[in-house]
Every structure is written in structure tokens, then in C-alpha cells.
C-alpha positions as a LaTeX table, in Angstrom:
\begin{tabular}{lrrr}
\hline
Residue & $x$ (\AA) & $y$ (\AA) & $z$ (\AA) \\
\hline
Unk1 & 79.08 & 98.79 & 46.83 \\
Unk2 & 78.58 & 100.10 & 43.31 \\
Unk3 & 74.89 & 100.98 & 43.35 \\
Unk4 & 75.87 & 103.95 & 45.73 \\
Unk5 & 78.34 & 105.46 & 43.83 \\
Unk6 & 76.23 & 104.41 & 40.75 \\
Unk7 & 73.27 & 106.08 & 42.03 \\
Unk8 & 75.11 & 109.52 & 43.19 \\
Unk9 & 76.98 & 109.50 & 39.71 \\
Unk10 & 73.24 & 109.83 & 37.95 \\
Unk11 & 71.89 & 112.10 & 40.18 \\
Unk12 & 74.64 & 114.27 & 39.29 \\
Unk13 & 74.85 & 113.84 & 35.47 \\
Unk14 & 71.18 & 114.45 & 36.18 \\
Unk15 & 71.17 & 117.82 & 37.83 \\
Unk16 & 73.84 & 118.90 & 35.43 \\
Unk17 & 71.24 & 118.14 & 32.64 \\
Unk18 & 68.65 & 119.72 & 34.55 \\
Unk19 & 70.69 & 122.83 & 35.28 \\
Unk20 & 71.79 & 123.22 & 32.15 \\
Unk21 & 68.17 & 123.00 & 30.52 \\
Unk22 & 66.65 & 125.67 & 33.16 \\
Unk23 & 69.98 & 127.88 & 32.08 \\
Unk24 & 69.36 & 127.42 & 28.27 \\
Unk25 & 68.46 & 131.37 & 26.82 \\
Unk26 & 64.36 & 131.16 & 25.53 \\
Unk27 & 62.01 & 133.71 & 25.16 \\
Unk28 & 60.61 & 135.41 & 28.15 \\
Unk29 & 56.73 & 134.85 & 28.55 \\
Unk30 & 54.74 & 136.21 & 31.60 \\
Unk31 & 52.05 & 134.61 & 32.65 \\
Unk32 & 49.60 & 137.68 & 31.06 \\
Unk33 & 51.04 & 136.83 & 28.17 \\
Unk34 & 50.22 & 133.17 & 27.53 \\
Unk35 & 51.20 & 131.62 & 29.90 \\
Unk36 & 54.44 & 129.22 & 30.53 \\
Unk37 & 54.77 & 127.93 & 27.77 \\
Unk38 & 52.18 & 125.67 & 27.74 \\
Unk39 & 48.35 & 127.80 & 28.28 \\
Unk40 & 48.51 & 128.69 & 32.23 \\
Unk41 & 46.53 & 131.89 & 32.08 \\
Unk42 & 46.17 & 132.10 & 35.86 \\
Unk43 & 48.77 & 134.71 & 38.49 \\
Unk44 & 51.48 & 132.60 & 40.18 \\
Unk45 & 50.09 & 132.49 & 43.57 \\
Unk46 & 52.66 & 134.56 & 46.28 \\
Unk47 & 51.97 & 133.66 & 50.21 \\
Unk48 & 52.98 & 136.68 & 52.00 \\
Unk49 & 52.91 & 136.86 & 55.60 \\
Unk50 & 50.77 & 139.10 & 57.20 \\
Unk51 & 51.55 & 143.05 & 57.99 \\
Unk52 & 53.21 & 143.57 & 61.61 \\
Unk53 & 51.77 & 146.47 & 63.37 \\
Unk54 & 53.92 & 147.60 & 66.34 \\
Unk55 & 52.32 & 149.99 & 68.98 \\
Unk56 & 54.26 & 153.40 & 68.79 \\
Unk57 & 56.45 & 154.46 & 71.87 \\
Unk58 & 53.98 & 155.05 & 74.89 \\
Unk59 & 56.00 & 158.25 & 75.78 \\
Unk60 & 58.39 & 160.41 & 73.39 \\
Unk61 & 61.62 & 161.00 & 74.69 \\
Unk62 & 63.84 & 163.48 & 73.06 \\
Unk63 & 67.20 & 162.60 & 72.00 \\
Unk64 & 69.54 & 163.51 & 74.70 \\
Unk65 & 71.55 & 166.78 & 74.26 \\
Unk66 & 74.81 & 166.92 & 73.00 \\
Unk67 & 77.64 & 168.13 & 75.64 \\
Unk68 & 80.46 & 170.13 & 73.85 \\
Unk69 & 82.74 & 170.92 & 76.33 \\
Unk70 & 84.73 & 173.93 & 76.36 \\
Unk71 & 87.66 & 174.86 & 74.26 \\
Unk72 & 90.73 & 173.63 & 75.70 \\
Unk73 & 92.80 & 176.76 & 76.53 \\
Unk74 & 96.29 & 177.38 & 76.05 \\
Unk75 & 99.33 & 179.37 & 77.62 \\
Unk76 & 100.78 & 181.55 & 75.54 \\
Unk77 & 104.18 & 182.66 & 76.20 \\
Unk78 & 105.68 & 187.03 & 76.57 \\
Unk79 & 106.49 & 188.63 & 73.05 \\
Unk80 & 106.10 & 191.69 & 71.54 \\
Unk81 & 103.37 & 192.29 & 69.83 \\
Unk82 & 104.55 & 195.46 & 67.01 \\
Unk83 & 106.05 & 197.98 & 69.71 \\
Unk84 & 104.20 & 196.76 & 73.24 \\
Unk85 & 105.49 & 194.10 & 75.10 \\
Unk86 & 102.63 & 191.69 & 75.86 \\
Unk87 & 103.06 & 189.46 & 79.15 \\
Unk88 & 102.23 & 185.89 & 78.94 \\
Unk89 & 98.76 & 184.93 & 79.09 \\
Unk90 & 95.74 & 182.13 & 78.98 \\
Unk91 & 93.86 & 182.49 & 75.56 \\
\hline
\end{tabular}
């Protein structure tokens, strides 16, 4: 019943170490610049998946049009407009 709880207890205390080492400030070395620390002159190697080519649209169809519709119109009501009297009216 220990060994479990053992076991999980050093794993942690482990990755704590480990984090803590990978997190530790050093100086920055690219690969073109010798290496990792320890000679590797070669590029890291990147696997990339290959380009996707879609087909373009078989026929081109415009956006569709915008519909405004009218201005609403609105009543407005008799007055006098300097010395006329207008009626009331739609704008």
C-alpha cells in the first residue's frame, strides 16, 4: 500500500526537479551556433504535413445584392409655414 503512494511521491519530486532544471535562465545557443550544448551541428528536423491544394469554385457567383428598402415615410401634421398655411402631408 505504500509503494504506490511512494512511487507517485518520486515521480513528483522528480518532475519538480526536472521542471525546475529546464526553467533554470542559461545562455541561448542555436543550433548554427554550436550546437546544444554539447557539439550537435546538424538542423532540428521539423515534419510538416504536406500543402493542401483545394480546386477553386467551378462557377463564380457574385455576392447577392443588398436590398435597402425605402425610407419609411411620415405624416406630418397642418402648420404654418412663415405666412402660408401648409395642409398636412406625407413626406
Amino acid at each position: 500500500m505504500f509503494v504506490p503512494k511512494r512511487l507517485g511521491t518520486v515521480a513528483a519530486v522528480a518532475a519538480l526537479v526536472a521542471a525546475g532544471t529546464i526553467a533554470m535562465p542559461h545562455d541561448a545557443k542555436a543550433w548554427w551556433r554550436g550546437g546544444y550544448g554539447f557539439g550537435v551541428w546538424v538542423p532540428p528536423v521539423v515534419a510538416v504535413p504536406p500543402p493542401v491544394y483545394v480546386a477553386p469554385p467551378v462557377v463564380y457567383a457574385p455576392p447577392p445584392v443588398a436590398y435597402y428598402p425605402p425610407p419609411a415615410r411620415v405624416w406630418v401634421p397642418p402648420h404654418w409655414e412663415g405666412p402660408y398655411w401648409v395642409r398636412g402631408h406625407w413626406s
